[in-house]
C-alpha positions in Angstrom: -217.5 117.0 60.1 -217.4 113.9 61.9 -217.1 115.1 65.2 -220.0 118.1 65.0 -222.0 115.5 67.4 -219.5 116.0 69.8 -220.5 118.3 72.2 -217.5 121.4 72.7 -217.6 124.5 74.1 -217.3 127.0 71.8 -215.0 129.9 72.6 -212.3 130.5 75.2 -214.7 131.6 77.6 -217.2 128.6 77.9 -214.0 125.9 77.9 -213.0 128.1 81.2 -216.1 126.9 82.5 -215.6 123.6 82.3 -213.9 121.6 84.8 -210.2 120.9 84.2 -210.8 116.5 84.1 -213.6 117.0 82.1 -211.6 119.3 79.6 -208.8 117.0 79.5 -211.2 114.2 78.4 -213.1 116.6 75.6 -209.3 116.8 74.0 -208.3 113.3 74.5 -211.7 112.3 73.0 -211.0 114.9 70.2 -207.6 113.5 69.4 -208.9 110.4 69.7 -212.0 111.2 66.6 -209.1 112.2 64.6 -206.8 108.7 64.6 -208.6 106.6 62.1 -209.7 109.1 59.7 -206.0 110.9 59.4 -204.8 107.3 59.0 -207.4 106.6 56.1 -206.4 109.5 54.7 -202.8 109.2 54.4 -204.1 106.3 52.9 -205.8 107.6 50.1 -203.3 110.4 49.5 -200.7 108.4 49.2 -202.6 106.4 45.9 -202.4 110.0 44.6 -199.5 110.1 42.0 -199.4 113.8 41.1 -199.2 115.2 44.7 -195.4 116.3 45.5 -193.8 114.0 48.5 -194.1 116.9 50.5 -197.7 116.8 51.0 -196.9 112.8 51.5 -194.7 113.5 53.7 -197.1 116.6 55.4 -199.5 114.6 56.0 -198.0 111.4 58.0 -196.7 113.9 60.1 -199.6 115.7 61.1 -200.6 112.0 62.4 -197.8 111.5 64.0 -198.2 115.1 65.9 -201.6 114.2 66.8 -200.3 110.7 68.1 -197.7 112.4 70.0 -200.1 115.4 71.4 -202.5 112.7 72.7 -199.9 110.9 74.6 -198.4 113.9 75.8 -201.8 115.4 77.2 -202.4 111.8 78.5 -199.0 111.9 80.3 -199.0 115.3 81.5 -202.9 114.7 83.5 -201.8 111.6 84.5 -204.4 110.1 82.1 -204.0 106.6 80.8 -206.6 106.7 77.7 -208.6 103.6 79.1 -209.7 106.3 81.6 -212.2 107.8 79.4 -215.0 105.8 80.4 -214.3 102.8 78.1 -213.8 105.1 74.9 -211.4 103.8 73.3 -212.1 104.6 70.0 -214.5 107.0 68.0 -216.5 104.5 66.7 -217.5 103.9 71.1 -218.2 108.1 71.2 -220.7 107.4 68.9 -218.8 108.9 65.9 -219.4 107.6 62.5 -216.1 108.3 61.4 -215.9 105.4 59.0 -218.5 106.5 56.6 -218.6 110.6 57.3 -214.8 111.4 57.3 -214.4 109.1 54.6 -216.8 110.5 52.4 -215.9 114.1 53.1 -213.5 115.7 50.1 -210.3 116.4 50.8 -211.0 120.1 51.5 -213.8 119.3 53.6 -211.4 116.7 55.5 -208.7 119.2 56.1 -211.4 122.1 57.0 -213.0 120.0 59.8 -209.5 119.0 61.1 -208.4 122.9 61.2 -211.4 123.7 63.3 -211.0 120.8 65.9 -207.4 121.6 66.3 -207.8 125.5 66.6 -210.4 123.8 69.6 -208.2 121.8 70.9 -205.2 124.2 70.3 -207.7 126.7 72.9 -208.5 124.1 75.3 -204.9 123.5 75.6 -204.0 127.1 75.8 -206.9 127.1 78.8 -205.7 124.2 80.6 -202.1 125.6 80.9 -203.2 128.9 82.3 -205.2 126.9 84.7 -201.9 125.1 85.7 -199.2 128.0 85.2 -201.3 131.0 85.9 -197.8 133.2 85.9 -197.6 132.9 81.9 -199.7 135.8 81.8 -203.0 134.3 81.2 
């Protein structure tokens, strides 16, 4: 995956750990790993002839929920993404993303996005109880 040299907590406990800014950046910065390669591949998928339009159709908008999640999380810690010490891309976290993730299969692709969702999908779930502690975290 093209984001294993990112550095994440594994498991609910350890993101607890981490301060709330500094979680808010690891998701922004995952989101942000994720824009160009989803983009490349509804690229290719959409040269694919025999795939149904609902996989088209699946696929732009998982981008467009993973545009829209990064803008919300940006919004709602009153983040503007130039915050994140001049990353503004994943090519400037030191991510390869234009050779790995477009080399990857298409199962490989989709497996790597399922686990960095389900990690940000936690952080997520952490930060809220962090900021509404009476949802019964």
């Amino acid at each position: 995956c093209h984001t294993s040299g990112m550095l994440t907590p594994n498991g609910k406990e350890y993101a607890q750990k981490i301060p709330r800014e500094e979680l808010t950046h690891l998701i922004l910065r995952l989101l942000q790993a994720w824009k160009e390669p989803l983009s490349h591949f509804n690229q290719h998928i959409e040269h694919h002839q025999e795939l149904p339009d609902d996989s088209l159709s699946k696929a732009k908008q998982i981008s467009n929920m993973v545009h829209e999640l990064k803008t919300g999380v940006e919004k709602s810690m009153g983040i503007i993404s130039n915050s994140l010490n001049g990353v503004a891309s994943s090519e400037a976290a030191g991510l390869s993303v234009s050779n790995e993730a477009n080399m990857m299969s298409d199962s490989d692709f989709i497996h790597c996005f399922r686990r960095d969702s389900n990690k940000v999908q936690s952080y997520l779930k952490v930060l809220k109880c962090r900021i509404m502690p009476e949802n019964s975290c």
